[in-house]
C-alpha positions in Angstrom: 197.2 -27.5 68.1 196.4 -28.7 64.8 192.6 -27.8 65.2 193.5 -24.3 66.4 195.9 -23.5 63.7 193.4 -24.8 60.8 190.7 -23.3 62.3 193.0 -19.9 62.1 193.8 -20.7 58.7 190.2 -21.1 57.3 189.0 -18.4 59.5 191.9 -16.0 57.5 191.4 -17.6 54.2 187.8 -16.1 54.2 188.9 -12.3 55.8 191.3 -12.0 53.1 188.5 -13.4 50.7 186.4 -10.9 51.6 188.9 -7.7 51.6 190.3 -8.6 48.3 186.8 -8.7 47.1 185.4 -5.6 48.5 188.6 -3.8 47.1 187.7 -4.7 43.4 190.7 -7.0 42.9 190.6 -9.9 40.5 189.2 -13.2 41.7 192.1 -15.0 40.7 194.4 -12.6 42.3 192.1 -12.2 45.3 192.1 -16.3 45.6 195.5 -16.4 45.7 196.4 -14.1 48.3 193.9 -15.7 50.2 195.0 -19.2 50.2 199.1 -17.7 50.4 197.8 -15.9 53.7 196.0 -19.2 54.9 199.3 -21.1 54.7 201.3 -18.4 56.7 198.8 -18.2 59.3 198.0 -22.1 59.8 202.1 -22.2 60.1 202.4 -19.2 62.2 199.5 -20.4 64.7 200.8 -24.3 64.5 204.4 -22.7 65.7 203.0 -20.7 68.4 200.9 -23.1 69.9 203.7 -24.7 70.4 205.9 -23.1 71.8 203.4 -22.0 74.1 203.1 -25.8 75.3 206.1 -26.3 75.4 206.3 -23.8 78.0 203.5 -24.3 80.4 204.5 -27.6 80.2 207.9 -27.0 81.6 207.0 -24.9 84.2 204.0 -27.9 85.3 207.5 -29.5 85.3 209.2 -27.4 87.2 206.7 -27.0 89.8 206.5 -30.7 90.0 210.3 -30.6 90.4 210.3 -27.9 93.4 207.6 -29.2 95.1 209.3 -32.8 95.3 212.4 -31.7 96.7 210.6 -29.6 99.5 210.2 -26.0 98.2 213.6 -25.8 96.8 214.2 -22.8 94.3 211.8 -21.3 95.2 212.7 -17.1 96.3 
């Protein structure tokens, strides 16, 4: 998750580089939102990621589960 989410970070930090450059904003202002909108996405991505383990991985669980006790829960 880790990966993903700095991956997602780096991948943002040089989008918003390149809009805040292209709209004629001050490097150091332009920098700055940059890296601010890095840290938000790695922490957004990390967060997501997850939760979405979390879940597939209770429902592997679940299946597991069901398929143990013969089917049960199952509609």
């Amino acid at each position: 998750m880790r990966h993903m989410a700095m991956m997602a970070a780096v991948i943002g930090f040089f989008v918003l580089s390149f809009v805040g450059w292209f709209s004629d904003v001050d490097v150091f202002v332009c920098s700055m939102r940059a890296l601010g909108g890095a840290v938000v996405l790695y922490f957004v991505v990390s967060v997501a990621g997850t939760i979405a383990a979390r879940i597939i991985a209770d429902a592997a669980v679940q299946a597991h589960v069901d398929h143990a006790r013969g089917g049960e829960g199952k509609q």
